[in-house]
N, C-alpha and C positions, 0 to 999 in steps of 0.2 A: 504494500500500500504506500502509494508517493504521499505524502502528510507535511504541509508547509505551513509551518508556526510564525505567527506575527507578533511582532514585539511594538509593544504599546510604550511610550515614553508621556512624559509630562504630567500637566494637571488634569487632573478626573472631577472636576468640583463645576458644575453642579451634579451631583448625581440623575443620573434619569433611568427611572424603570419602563420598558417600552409593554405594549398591548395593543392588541388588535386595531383599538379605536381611541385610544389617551395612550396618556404617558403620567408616571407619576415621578414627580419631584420630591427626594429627599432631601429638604431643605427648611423642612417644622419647626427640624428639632436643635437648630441655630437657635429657637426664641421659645423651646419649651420649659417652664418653668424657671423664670428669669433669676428667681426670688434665691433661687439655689444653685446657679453660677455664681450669683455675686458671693452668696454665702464661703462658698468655695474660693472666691478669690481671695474675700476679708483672712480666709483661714491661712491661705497660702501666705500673703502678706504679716501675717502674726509669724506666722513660721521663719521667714527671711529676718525679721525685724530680731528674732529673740537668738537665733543663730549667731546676728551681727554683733547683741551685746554682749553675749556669750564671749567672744572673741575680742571686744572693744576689752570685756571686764578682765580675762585671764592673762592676756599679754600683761595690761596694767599692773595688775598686781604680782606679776615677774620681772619688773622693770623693763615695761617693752621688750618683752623675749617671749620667744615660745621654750624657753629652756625649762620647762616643766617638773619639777621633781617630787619623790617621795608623797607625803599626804596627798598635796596639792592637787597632781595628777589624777588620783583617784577621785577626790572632789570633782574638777573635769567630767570625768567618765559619768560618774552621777548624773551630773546638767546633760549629757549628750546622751544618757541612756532614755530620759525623761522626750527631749528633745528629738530623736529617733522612733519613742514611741507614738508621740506627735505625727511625724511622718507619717506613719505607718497605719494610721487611720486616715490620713489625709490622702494618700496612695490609693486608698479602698476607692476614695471618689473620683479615681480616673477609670473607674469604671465605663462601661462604655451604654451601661443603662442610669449610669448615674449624674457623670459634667453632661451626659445629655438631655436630661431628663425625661426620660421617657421609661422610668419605673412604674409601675404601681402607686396607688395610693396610698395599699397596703404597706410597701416600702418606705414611702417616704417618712414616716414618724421615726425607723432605724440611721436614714441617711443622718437625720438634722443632728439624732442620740451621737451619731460616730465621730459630725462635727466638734458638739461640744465635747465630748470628749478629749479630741483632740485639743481643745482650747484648755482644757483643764490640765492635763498633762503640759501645755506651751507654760500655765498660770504656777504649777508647781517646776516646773524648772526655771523660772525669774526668781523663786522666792527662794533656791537652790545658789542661782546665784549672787544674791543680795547676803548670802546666809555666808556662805564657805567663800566666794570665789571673789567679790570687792573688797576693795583696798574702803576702810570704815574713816570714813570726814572725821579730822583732827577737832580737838578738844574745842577748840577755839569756833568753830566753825557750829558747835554742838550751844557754847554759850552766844553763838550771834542768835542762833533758833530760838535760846530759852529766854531771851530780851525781846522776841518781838511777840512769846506768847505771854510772857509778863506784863507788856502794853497792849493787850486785846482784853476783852470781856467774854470769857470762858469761849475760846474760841474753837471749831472745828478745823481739820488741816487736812488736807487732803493730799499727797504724793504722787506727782506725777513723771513718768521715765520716762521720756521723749527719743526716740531715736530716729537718726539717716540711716538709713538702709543704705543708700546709692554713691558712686562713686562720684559726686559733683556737690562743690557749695550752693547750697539754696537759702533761701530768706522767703519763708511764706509764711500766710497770716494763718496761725493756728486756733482749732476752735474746738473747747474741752465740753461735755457734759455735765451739768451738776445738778443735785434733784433741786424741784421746788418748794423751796420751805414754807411754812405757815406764813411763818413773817417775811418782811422786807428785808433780805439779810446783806451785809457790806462784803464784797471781797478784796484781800488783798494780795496780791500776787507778787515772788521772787522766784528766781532765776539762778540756779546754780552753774555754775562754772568752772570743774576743776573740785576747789577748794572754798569759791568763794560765790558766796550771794548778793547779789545786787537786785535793786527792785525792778519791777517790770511798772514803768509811769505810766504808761497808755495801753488801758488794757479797757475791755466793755462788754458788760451780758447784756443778752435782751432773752426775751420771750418767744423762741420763731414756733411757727405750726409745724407739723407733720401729720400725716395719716396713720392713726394707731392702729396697730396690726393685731387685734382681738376686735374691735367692732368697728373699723374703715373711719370712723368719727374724725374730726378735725381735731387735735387737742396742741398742747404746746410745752415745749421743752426749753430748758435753760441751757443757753450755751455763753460760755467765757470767750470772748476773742481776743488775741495778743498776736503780736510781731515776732518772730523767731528766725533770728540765722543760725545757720548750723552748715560745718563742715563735712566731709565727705567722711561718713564711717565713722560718725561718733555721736556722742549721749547727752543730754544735759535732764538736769532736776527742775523741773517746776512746783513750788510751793503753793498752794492755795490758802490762806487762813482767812474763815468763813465766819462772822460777827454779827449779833444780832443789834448789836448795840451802835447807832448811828455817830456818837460822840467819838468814837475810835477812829474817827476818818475826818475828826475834825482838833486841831493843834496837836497833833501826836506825829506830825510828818512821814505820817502813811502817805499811799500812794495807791487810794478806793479806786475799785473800777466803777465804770460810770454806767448805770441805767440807759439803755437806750430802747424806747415806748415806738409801738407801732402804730403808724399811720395809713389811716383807710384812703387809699388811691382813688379818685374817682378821675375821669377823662384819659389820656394818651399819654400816659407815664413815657418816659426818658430818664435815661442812665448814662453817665460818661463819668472818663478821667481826664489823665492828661491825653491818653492816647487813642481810646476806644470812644461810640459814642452807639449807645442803643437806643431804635426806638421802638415803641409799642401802640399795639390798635387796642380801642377803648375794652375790648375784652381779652386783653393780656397778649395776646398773639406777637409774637416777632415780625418789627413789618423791614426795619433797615437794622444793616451793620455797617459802621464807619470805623474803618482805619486811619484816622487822621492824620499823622506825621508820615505814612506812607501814600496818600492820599487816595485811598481807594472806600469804596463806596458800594454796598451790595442791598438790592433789595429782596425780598422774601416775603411770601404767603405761607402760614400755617394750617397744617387739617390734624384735627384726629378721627381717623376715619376707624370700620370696622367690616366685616368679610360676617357675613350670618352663617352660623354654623351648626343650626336645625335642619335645615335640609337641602338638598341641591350639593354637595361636599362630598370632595374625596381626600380634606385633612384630616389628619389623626398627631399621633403621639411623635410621627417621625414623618410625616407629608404636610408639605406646604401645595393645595391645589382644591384651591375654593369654587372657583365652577359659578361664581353670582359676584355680582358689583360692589365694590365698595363703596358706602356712605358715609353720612358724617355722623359721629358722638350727637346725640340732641342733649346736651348742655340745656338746661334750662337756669341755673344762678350762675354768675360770676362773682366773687370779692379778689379783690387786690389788695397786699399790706406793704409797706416800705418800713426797712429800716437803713439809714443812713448812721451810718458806724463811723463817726467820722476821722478821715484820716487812713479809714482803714478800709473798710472795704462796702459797699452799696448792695442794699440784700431786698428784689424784689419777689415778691409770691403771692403768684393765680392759682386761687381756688375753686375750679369749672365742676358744677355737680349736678346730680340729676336724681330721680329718685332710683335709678341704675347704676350708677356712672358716681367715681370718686375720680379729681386729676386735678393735684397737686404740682404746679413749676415753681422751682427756687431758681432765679436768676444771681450769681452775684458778681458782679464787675468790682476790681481790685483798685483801690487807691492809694498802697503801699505794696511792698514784699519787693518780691523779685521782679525787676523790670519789664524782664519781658512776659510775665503772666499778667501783667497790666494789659497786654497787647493780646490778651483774649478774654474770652468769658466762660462761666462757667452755670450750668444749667443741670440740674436733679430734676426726674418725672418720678412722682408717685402716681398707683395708679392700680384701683380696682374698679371690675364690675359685676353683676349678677347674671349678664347676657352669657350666651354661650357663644363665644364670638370669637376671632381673631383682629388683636384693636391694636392700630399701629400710628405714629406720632410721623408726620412728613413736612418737609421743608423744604421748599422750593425755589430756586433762585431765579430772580426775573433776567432772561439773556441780555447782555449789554447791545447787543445788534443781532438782526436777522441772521446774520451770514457767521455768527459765532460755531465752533464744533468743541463738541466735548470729547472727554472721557474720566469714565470713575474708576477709583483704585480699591484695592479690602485692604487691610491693612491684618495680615495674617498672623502676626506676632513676631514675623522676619523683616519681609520689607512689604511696600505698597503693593500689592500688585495691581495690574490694568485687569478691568472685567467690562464683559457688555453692559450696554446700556439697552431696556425695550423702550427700542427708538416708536414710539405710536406714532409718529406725524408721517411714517414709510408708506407715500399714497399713489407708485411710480404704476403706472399700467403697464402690464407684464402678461403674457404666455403661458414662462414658465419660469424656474427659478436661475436657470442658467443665462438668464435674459438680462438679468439685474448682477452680474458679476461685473462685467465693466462699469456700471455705475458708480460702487460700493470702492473705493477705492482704499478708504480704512476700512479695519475689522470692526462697525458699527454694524453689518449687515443685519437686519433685524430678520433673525431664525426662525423667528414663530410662523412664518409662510410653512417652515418646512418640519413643524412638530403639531402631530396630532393634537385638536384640541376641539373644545365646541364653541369657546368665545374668549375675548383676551384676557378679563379678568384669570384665568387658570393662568395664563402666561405668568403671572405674577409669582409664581414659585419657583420657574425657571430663572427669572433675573435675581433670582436672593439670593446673597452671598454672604458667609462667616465672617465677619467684623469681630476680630479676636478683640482686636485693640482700638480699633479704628477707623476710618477711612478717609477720601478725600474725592474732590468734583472739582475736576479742571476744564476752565473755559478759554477756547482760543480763540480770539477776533482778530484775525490776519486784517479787516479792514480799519483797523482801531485809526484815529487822527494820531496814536504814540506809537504807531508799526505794529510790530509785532507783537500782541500785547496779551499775555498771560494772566487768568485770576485762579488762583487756588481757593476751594473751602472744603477745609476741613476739620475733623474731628477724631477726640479720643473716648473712647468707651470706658466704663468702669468694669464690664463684664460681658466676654462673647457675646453679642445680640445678630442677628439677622438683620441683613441690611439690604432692602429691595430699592437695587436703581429705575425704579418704574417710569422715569422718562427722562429727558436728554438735560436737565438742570433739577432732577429733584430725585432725593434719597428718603426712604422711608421706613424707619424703625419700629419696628414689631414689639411692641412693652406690654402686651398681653395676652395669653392665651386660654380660652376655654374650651375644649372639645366636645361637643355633642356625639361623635362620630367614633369608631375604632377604623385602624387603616389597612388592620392586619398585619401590619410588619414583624412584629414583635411580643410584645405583651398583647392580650389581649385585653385592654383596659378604654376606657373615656375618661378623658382628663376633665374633671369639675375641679379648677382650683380657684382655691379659697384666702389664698395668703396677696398681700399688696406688692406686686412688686416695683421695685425700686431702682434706676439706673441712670447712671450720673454720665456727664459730657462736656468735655473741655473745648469751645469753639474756637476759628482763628481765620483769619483769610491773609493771602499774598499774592505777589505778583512774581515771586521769582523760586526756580527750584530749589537753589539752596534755602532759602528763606520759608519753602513749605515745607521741608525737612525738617531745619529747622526748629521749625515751631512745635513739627511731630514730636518732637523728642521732648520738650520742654511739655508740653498736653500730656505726654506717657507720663512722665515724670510723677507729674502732682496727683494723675486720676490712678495710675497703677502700682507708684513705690512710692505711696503716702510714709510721712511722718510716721514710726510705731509708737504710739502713746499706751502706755498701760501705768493703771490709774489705781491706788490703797488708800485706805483712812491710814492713818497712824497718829500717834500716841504720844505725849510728852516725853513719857520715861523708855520709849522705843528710836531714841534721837542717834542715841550709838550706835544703833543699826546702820543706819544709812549708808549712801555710798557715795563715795568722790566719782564725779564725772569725768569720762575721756575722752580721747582722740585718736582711733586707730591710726587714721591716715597722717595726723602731725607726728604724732609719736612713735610708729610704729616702723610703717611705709614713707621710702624715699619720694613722696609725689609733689607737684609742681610747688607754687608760692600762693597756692587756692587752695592747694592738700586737694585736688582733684588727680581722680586717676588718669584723664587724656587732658588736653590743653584748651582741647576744642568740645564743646556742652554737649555731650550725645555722642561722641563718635566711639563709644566702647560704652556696655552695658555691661553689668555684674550680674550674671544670670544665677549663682548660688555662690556662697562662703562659706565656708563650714572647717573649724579644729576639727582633725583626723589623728589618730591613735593610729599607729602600724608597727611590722613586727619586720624587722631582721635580722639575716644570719639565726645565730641560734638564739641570742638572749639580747640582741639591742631592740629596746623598746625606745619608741620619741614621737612626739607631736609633731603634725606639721599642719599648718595653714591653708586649706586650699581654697581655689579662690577662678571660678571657671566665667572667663569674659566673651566676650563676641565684639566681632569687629562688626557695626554696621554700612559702613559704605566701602569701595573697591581703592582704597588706596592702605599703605603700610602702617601702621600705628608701633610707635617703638615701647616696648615698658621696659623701667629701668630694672636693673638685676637687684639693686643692694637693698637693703635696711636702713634703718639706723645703729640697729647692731650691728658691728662689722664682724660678727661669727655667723649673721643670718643673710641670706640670700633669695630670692627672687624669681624661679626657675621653670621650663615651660616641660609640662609633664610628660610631651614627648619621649624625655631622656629619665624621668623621674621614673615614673612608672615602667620602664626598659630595664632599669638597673636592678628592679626590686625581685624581677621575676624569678622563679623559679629553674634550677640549673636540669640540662636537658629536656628544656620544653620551650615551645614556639612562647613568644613572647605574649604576655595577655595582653596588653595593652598598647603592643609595638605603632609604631607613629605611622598614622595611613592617613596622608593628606586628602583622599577623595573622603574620608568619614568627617573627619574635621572640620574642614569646605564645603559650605553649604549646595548643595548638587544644582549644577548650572541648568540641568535637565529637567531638574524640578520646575523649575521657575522658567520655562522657555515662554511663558508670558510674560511680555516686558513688565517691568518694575520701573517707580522714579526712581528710586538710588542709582540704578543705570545711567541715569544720564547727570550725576553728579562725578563730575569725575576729580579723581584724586588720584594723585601721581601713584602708578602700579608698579614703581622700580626698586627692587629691592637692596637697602643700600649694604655694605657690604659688613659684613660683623655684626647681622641686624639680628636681634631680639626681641619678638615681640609678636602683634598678630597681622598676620597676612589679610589682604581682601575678603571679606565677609567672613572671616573664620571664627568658627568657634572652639574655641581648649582651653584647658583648664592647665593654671600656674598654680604650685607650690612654694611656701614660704616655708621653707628647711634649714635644719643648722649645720655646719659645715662636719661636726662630727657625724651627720647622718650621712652625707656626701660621703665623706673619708667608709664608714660601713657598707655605702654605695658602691665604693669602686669596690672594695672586695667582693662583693657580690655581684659586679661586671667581668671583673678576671673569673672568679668562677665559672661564669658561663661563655665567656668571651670563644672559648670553642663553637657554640651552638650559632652564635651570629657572624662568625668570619671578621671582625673589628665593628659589625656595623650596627647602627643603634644608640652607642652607649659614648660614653663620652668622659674623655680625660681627664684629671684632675690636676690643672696648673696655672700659672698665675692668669696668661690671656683670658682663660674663661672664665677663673672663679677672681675675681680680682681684690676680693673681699678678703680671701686669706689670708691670714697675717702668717708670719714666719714662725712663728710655734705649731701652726696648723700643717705646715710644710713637713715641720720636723715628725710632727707626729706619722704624717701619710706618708713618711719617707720610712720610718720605724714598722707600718704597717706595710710596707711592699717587701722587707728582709724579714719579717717576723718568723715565717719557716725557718730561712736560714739559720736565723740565731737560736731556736730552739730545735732545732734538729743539733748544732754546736753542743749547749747545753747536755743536750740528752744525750750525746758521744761521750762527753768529759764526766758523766755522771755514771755511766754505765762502765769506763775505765776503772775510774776512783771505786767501784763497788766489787770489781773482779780484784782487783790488789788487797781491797779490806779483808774479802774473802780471804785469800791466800793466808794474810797476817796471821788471823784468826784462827787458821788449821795449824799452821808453825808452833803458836805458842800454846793450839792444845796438845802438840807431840808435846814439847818440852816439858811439859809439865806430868803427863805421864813418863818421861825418862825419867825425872827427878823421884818420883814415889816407888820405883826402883830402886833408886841409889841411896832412900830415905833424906830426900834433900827437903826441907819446907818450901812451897812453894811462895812465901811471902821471904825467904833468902832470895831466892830466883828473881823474883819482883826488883826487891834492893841492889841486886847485882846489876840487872837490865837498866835500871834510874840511872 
C-alpha cells in the first residue's frame, strides 16, 4: 500500500469541528467561567510574589549570599516545602477541565477548596518566613513603633508586606482593603525601608462600590490609597494605625489620610491628567480617548450586547456558535459616582442594572505613579445576570478615513500575534471563491463565504481568539494629511478572556456566560453560573510600533505582576517579630543604576524564581538561585555574570544543568537551542515584535539571552562550580569535551585566587592521595616486620632466662 503522510506545521487556533451542514467552533471555553481564571491567576500571582520574598528574605539574612548553612538551611527547606505544596494544588488547575472551565458544577465547589488551599499553605509559608528566615528590625526601630502607638488612642495596626515580583522599578499608586468600622475611624500610614520608617503624607480612603458576590447587590468597601516606589525584587513594610479618636490627627504631627466622599455624576462626565483625556456619554459609555502630548485622538461606541441561549444554539461548555443575533443589555437605571483622589488618581463608576442584568465599570485615570501609566487607563467590569445568555462588552473604534485597513493581534502570553478580522462590509459580486483571490491582496479575506453556516451571527465563534494577556487593533491610513500614519489600540487583560474581532475596528469581550445548552464535547453538563465575574483592563493607544510595544509591557506589568500585598493584624508586644525590609536586586544582583534587570522597561520578563536545594557528587549539598527569563523581542540582551558576592556568580543553565548530570548517561538537561527558542514555526503568523527590530549580532564573549529565548540562569557559589567541574571530568568521557565548561579566570572572572588554589588542589587530589596511600601502606609492611623481630627476641631471651624488661633496657 503506497501511504503519503502530511505534515501539518503552524497554528491550529481557531479550532473547527467540521459536519455535514455546520461547523462547530471551539472557542467557548476562552470565556467559560471567567470568575475562575482570574481566581487562578490571583493564585499564580501569590505564588510568584511569596517565592520572591522567600528569596529577597534568605539571601538577607546570609548577608546577600546564598551560602546557606546548618539550621538555617533546613528552615529554607521548610518555606519551600510549604511553598511546593502550594504549587502542587495550583498545578491540579492546569487541568485541562479546569483553567478551562468547562467542569461540572459538581466540580467546581473542589476547584475553589484546592484554590484556597493552596492560599493557605502560600499564608503558612510567609509566616514560616517572618518566623525562622528575616533578619528581626533593631531595637530602635521596635521603640520608633512603641512612640507612635503611645500617641494614638488605643489604636488598631495593621501589617502590611508589599512586594515587586518583577524585574523593573515601578512607582504605582497602591490601594489596601480595610473593613468598615462602626465609627469614622482616622488612619495613619508609614512606610518601612530597610530599617527605617518614614510617614507616608499623602495617603486617602474612600468608600468605592462593588458587586457583592453572595447577592449581586451594590455594597461598598474601604480602600487606603498611597504612592509607592519600589525597586526590582524587593519588599517594603507598610504600617496602618487605625484611631477612632479624631484628636490624634490633630497637633500630634500625624500625617491622617484624608476622607475622600462620592459624588453623584449626572451629565457627560470627563476625566484627564497631564497626559490622557477621557470622555463619557450621559450613560457612562466611553465615547473618546485622547492622547495629548502624542496628539492622537480616538473615538468609540460602546455595547453590551448578548447571544440568547434558550434556543436556536449550538454553544455549550466548550462551543462558541450561537446561531441568532446579538442584542443589547436592556439597562433600565444608570448611577454614576466620582471620586477625585486628588493628586493621585480619578476613580469613575457606572452602575447599569436591570431587574436581570448587574454591570459595574470602574474607570480610573492616574494623576501620579509611574509616568507612563499616566499615558493609559484602567477599566474593571463587574458583571452578572439571571439570563441564560452569552453577554459580551465591545468597543469600537470610529475609522479615521474611508480608505483606512486594519488588522488585530491576540496577544498569546509570547508575542502579539496577527489574527483575522470578520471583515462584514465583504459585499464584492462573485461566482465563486477563487474569483475574489486577486482582490484580497492581504490575508483579510473574509472565510465565512467558505464555512458552512446558516447566518453570520455563528460566524462569531470562528473570529474568537485566546486573549491570554491581551490584544491590540491597528489602523492604517496610507491616505493620512501625516503619510503614512499608524494608530494602535490596545489592551491588557487581567485573565484569558475570549476576544471576538467581529468587524474591521471593533473587538468584543465575552465577560459572561450562561448555558442553557450541553455541546456534547465533554462533560455532559449546562452551565447555570451563579458567581459575578470580574475582569480588569489596562487601555492605551499609539502611533508607532515601538511605542505599542511598549506600552504592552508596561499594561502587563500593573494588570499581570501586580504588587504582592499580604496583609496581618499585629500586636504591640509582637513588634520583635517583625522584619527588616530588602533589596534583592540592590543587594544581591549586579543590575543597572535602576536595580533593573535589562536597561530597557520590558525587554526581559522573569517568568519564575525560585531557591533550589541540589545534590552533588556524593555528599555536596548547596543552594542555588534560579531565576528563568525570556527574551521578548529578536535582538541580544547581555546579563551580567557577577554578584555582589564575588564567591557568587550568575550563570546560564545550559552548562549548569550539563555538569550536574549523571556519569554514563545522555545529558538530562543538555543545551538544545530549538527547545529554548521559541519555535519560528509556531508562530508562522506574523507577530509585531517582528517588525521591531533589534540588532540580531551576537557580540563576541556574549552572555546572556538570544532572540526571543527562553532559559533559565543560576545564581551559584563558586565552591558549587569547583564540585561542578568534578562532576564534568567524571563524565567528560560520555560528551567528547562538549557541553561543559572550564573553570578559569576568562569565564568565571569572579574567582579570586584562593578559589584557584582550591580547584587547582581539587584536579591532583587523586594524585596526592593515591601518594598518601603508597607511603602509608610502606610504613605498615616495615611496622609489621618490626613487630615479628622483637616477638622472636623475646622468645630467644625466655630460653636463655633473660627478662624481657633487660632486653627492653638494652634496646633504649
Amino acid at each position: 500500500m503506497n501511504l503519503s503522510y502530511g505534515v501539518f506545521k503552524g497554528d491550529f487556533l481557531p479550532y473547527e469541528e467540521r459536519f455535514p451542514n455546520w461547523e462547530d467552533f471551539w472557542t467557548g471555553y476562552y470565556s467559560t467561567r471567567l470568575h475562575m481564571k482570574r481566581m487562578i491567576r490571583h493564585v499564580f500571582n501569590d505564588i510568584q510574589s511569596t517565592k520572591t520574598l522567600l528569596a529577597i528574605r534568605a539571601t538577607h539574612h546570609e548577608n546577600n549570599s546564598i551560602r546557606f548553612g546548618g539550621p538555617f538551611s533546613f528552615n529554607v527547606d521548610k518555606v519551600q516545602e510549604k511553598i511546593t505544596d502550594a504549587e502542587r494544588k495550583w498545578g491540579i488547575m492546569m487541568h485541562h477541565d479546569a483553567i478551562t472551565g468547562t467542569h461540572t458544577v459538581h466540580t467546581e465547589p473542589s476547584y475553589y477548596r484546592i484554590l484556597h488551599e493552596a492560599l493557605n499553605y502560600l499564608h503558612s509559608a510567609r509566616n514560616l518566613i517572618d518566623e525562622f528566615i528575616a533578619k528581626k528590625i533593631p531595637s530602635s526601630t521596635i521603640d520608633f513603633l512603641n512612640n507612635i502607638v503611645g500617641n494614638l488612642t488605643n489604636p488598631k495596626i495593621t501589617h502590611n508586606t508589599i512586594v515587586n515580583p518583577s524585574g523593573y522599578y515601578r512607582i504605582q499608586i497602591v490601594n489596601i482593603t480595610v473593613p468598615i468600622p462602626e465609627n469614622d475611624d482616622r488612619y495613619i500610614l508609614y512606610v518601612q525601608e530597610r530599617e527605617t520608617l518614614t510617614p507616608i503624607t499623602s495617603s486617602y480612603y474612600a468608600d468605592i462600590y462593588e458587586l457583592n458576590t453572595a447577592t449581586s447587590n451594590l455594597v461598598k468597601t474601604r480602600k487606603i490609597f498611597f504612592k509607592l516606589p519600589m525597586h526590582a525584587l524587593s519588599d517594603k513594610q507598610v504600617y496602618i494605625f487605625q484611631t477612632s479618636d479624631a484628636n490624634d490627627c490633630v497637633g500630634k504631627s500625624f500625617h491622617c489620610a484624608t476622607k475622600v466622599e462620592a459624588e453623584k455624576v449626572q451629565g457627560r462626565p470627563q476625566m484627564i491628567n497631564q497626559d490622557i483625556k477621557l470622555n463619557f456619554s450621559a450613560d457612562g459609555a466611553l465615547e473618546r480617548f485622547e492622547y495629548m502630548s502624542r496628539r492622537i485622538a480616538e473615538y468609540f461606541s460602546e455595547d453590551v450586547t448578548y447571544h440568547d441561549m434558550i434556543r436556536n444554539t449550538r454553544s455549550g461548555l466548550y462551543i462558541f456558535n450561537p446561531r441568532n443575533t446579538k442584542v443589547k443589555v436592556p439597562f433600565s437605571n444608570t448611577e454614576m459616582y466620582r471620586y477625585r483622589i486628588s493628586g493621585l488618581i480619578d476613580v469613575l463608576q457606572v452602575y447599569r442594572h436591570s431587574s436581570e442584568d448587574r454591570l459595574l465599570k470602574t474607570y480610573i485615570v492616574n494623576q501620579d505613579g509611574c509616568p507612563n501609566l499616566r499615558k493609559q487607563f484602567f477599566m474593571e467590569i463587574q458583571f452578572e445576570t439571571k439570563r441564560m445568555a452569552e453577554v459580551s462588552f465591545s468597543l469600537k473604534k470610529v475609522p479615521k478615513s474611508s480608505n483606512g485597513e486594519y488588522k488585530s493581534y491576540a496577544d498569546d502570553s509570547m508575542r502579539l500575534i496577527e489574527r483575522p478580522i470578520f471583515d462584514r462590509s465583504s459585499k464584492i459580486p462573485h461566482t465563486n471563491l477563487a474569483e475574489l483571490e486577486g482582490y484580497y491582496e492581504r490575508p483579510i479575506f473574509d472565510k465565512s463565504s467558505k464555512i458552512p453556516h446558516t447566518n453570520l451571527a455563528e460566524l462569531e465563534g470562528y473570529y474568537t481568539y485566546s486573549c491570554v494577556h491581551g490584544g491590540l487593533i491597528r489602523e492604517m491610513d496610507k491616505n493620512s494629511p501625516d503619510g503614512n500614519t499608524d494608530i494602535f489600540f490596545g489592551w491588557a487583560n487581567s485573565n484569558p478572556i475570549g476576544c471576538t474581532f467581529s468587524d474591521k475596528s471593533e473587538v468584543s469581550f465575552m465577560i459572561f456566560r450562561n448555558i442553557a445548552n450541553s455541546d456534547n464535547k465533554g462533560v455532559n453538563d449546562r452551565l447555570v453560573d451563579r458567581h459575578i465575574t470580574s475582569t480588569a483592563f489596562q487601555f492605551y493607544i499609539e502611533k508607532s510600533v515601538d511605542g505599542a510595544l511598549f506600552h504592552k509591557v508596561r499594561a502587563n506589568t500593573k494588570i499581570n505582576e501586580p504588587y504582592g500585598i499580604f496583609t496581618k493584624n499585629i500586636y504591640k508586644t509582637k513588634f520583635d517579630s517583625l522584619a527588616v525590609s530588602s533589596n534583592l536586586g540592590a543587594d544581591f544582583l549586579n543590575l543597572n543604576g535602576e536595580h533593573q534587570i535589562s536597561n530597557t522597561f520590558g525587554d526581559i520578563d522573569i517568568v519564575d524564581l525560585k531557591l533550589m536545594r541540589h545534590k552533588i557528587l556524593e555528599t555536596f549539598n548547596d543552594y542555588e538561585l534560579a531565576i528563568v527569563l525570556r527574551n521578548r523581542y529578536n535582538g541580544h540582551i547581555p546579563i551580567t555574570r557577577g554578584s555582589k558576592d564575588h564567591n557568587e556568580g550568575l550563570f546560564k543553565n545550559e552548562f549548569i544543568d550539563t555538569l550536574k548530570s549523571e556519569p554514563k548517561t545522555i545529558y538530562r538537561n543538555n543545551y538544545d537551542k530549538s527547545k529554548q527558542v521559541l519555535d519560528e514555526e509556531r508562530y508562522s503568523l506574523a507577530s509585531l515584535e517582528d517588525e521591531l527590530r533589534k540588532s540580531n549580532h551576537e557580540p563576541r564573549g556574549f552572555h546572556g539571552l538570544e532572540p526571543y529565548e527562553l532559559a533559565e540562569f543560576r545564581i551559584v557559589r563558586s565552591a558549587t562550580l569547583e564540585a561542578l567541574d568534578i562532576k564534568k571530568k567524571e563524565t567528560s568521557n560520555d560528551t567528547g569535551g562538549s557541553g561543559g565548561r572550564n573553570l578559569n579566570c576568562s569565564t568565571f572572572e569572579y574567582l579570586s585566587r584562593h578559589h584557584k588554589v582550591v580547584n587547582y588542589f581539587h584536579k591532583y587530589i587523586r594524585s596526592i592521595l593515591f601518594i598518601l596511600g603508597t607511603l602509608l601502606f610502606i610504613g605498615a609492611i616495615f611496622g609489621i616486620k618490626k613487630l615479628r623481630d622483637a616477638k622472636n627476641r623475646k622468645k630467644a631471651a625466655k630460653k636463655r632466662h633473660i627478662r624481657v624488661s633487660d632486653i627492653s633496657d638494652m634496646e633504649e
